[in-house]
Steps between C-alpha positions, in 0.01 A plus 500: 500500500157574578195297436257571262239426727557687808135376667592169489803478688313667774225249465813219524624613806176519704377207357674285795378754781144456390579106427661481857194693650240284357710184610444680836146563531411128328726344799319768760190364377551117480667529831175685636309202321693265652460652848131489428523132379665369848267719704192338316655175569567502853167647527357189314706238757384723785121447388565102420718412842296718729123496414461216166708200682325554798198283394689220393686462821281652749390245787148499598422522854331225737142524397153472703346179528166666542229491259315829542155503284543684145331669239622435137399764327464553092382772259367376218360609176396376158727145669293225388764304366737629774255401791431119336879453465600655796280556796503102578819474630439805727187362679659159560815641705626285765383738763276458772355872528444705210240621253505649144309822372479547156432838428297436138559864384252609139587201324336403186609183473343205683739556803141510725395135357814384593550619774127362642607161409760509723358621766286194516847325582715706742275668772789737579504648157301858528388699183509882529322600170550872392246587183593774251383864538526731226486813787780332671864360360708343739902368496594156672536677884172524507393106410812446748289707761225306452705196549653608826195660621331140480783337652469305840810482612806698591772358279446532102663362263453598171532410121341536113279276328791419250704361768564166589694411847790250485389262740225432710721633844501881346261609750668348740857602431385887431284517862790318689725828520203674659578629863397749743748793341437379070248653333629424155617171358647539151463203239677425155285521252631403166332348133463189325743408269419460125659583192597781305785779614249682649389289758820484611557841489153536706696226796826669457328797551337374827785322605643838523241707722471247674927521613413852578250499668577178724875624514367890603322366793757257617690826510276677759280655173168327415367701168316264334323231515263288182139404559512166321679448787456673856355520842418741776286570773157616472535715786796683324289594248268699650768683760618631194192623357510247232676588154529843627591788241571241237185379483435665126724320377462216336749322592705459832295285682768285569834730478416878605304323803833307624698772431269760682423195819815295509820506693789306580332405854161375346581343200628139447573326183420113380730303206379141508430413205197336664339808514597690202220575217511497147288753293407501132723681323381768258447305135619823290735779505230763519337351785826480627593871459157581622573323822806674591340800399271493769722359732699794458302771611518396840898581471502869577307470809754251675739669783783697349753356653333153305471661199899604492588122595260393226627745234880436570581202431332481137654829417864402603437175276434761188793637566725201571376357155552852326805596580636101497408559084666812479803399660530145363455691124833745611677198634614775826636272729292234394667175702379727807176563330433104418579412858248723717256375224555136563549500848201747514262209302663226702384650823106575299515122369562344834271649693209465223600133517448475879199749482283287212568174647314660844184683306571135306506679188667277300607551084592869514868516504571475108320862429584661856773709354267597185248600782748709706553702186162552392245529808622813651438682146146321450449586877581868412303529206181299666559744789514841324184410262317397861547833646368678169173343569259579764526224734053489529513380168692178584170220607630177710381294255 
């Protein structure tokens, strides 16, 4: 007997083809996910054994005993505050050889008062004083130019006005890895803690760089390094024509310059503690976007092979969190799933653990999965709205 309804039988019987077809391309595309999801994670472990742990276990090597004269060098503008707090504990290093130049850049504050009272008590602090000019706007290379230009000696070691050294042996621990083939001694410099998520986002976010950067050059690739915390030779600077092309910018003092000067034969590194610094972290989340900002236009300029090590390993975390959700929510193969995951944040917790204790940053562990998650979205967002302004309109302070 014949149906009544001719259409649907049809519809009845294809209904398993197309049912077994779509079965088809889900599993073709969770098994392409989950392809992508072990890739992202080996990737991850590749970036945390190789170049991340290698500050936490890295061995220093035997040091100079000689104590070469330096120049301690700071930019400073509108630091009052900074300079009464701060600059103290700079001048009375336990060093025999060294002086200070405080590049006083346009301040209106009462950094100049200051500043003449104390050099009534160290003779080897030296003022550079640069006066506004409405003709003439400058970034922080040039104050820095000024600085060097009035250095003395051959070694320079150099700093902000918001930073404070850990101990009075800083000079001495940075200058010690000086020798006849370094030209570039890379510091840590990290920020005070305080409360509030944000300044522990600001030292988490530190913390990190800071593994890169240290880990990168233990690896044969010195990209960066921070000028709250670094030293190179005088001489080096003006081989190299100074800042170079980058000098526009306004930032880059401290990172294009290592990445454009350094190598894996002139560069050495410092972790005491002793001679770490500790900065003053940004009190606000707009001054703390506006920071990275600037910070960020220096990014396109590094090397490209640095900028695809750089890029990498934030964009295979994206997609190891991604796709994790997406498979977790289809439960496709998810005992497989759960394990690369755990044994993937295993791996990231130990070697955080060994990394914080050696930049001694201490009280992060709770929100460094929260972190992981987050930063390399703010980092992305922070980045793009960097590049959509021109970088001339970024001033140092």
């Amino acid at each position: 007997m014949k149906t009544l309804f001719p259409h649907l039988d049809y519809l009845a019987n294809i209904a398993p083809i197309f049912g077994s077809q779509m079965m088809f391309h889900n599993n073709l595309f969770l098994t392409i996910l989950l392809v992508i999801f072990i890739l992202s994670a080996i990737t991850q472990l590749f970036y945390y054994l190789y170049y991340y742990l290698s500050p936490g276990i890295y061995k220093v090597p035997a040091v100079s005993l000689s104590k070469e004269p330096v120049s301690v060098i700071i930019c400073a503008r509108n630091e009052e505050e900074n300079l009464k707090n701060f600059l103290p504990a700079i001048m009375e290093q336990d060093y025999p050889y060294f002086e200070v130049i405080v590049v006083n850049d346009c301040s209106d504050d009462d950094s100049y008062f200051v500043l003449g009272e104390y050099l009534k008590k160290y003779p080897n602090l030296h003022i550079s004083n640069v006066s506004k000019d409405p003709k003439f706007t400058h970034n922080k290379k040039f104050a820095q130019f000024i600085g060097i230009k009035a250095a003395r000696n051959e070694l320079m070691l150099f700093t902000d006005a918001d930073c404070r050294p850990e101990s009075s042996k800083w000079i001495e621990n940075m200058v010690s890895h000086f020798s006849d083939k370094t030209d570039f001694v890379l510091g840590y410099g990290g920020f005070f803690k305080g409360k509030g998520l944000l300044n522990k986002y600001i030292r988490y976010d530190s913390m990190v760089i800071a593994m890169q950067y240290f880990g990168m050059a233990i690896r044969g690739i010195p990209y960066m390094g921070v000028g709250r915390n670094l030293a190179y030779r005088r001489s080096l600077f003006f081989r190299n024509k100074g800042f170079g092309s980058h000098n526009y910018l306004a930032s880059g003092d401290d990172d294009l310059f290592v990445n454009s000067n350094a190598s894996k034969a002139n560069t050495a590194l410092e972790f005491e503690k002793e001679a770490h610094t500790r900065s003053v972290p940004a009190p606000n989340l707009k001054d703390f976007i506006k920071q990275k900002k600037r910070h960020m236009t220096t990014a396109k300029h590094y090397k490209g092979r640095d900028q695809t090590i750089l890029v990498a390993e934030p964009a295979s975390r994206i997609l190891f969190y991604a796709s994790f959700v997406v498979l977790l929510s289809f439960l496709y193969l998810w005992p497989v799933v759960l394990a690369v995951f755990a044994f993937r944040m295993l791996i990231q917790l130990l070697v955080i653990n060994i990394v914080q204790e050696r930049f001694n940053e201490r009280g992060l562990m709770p929100w460094i999965v929260i972190f992981d998650v987050l930063s390399p979205f703010i980092n992305s967002l922070i980045y793009i709205k960097s590049q959509r302004q021109h970088a001339g309109k970024y001033q140092w302070k």
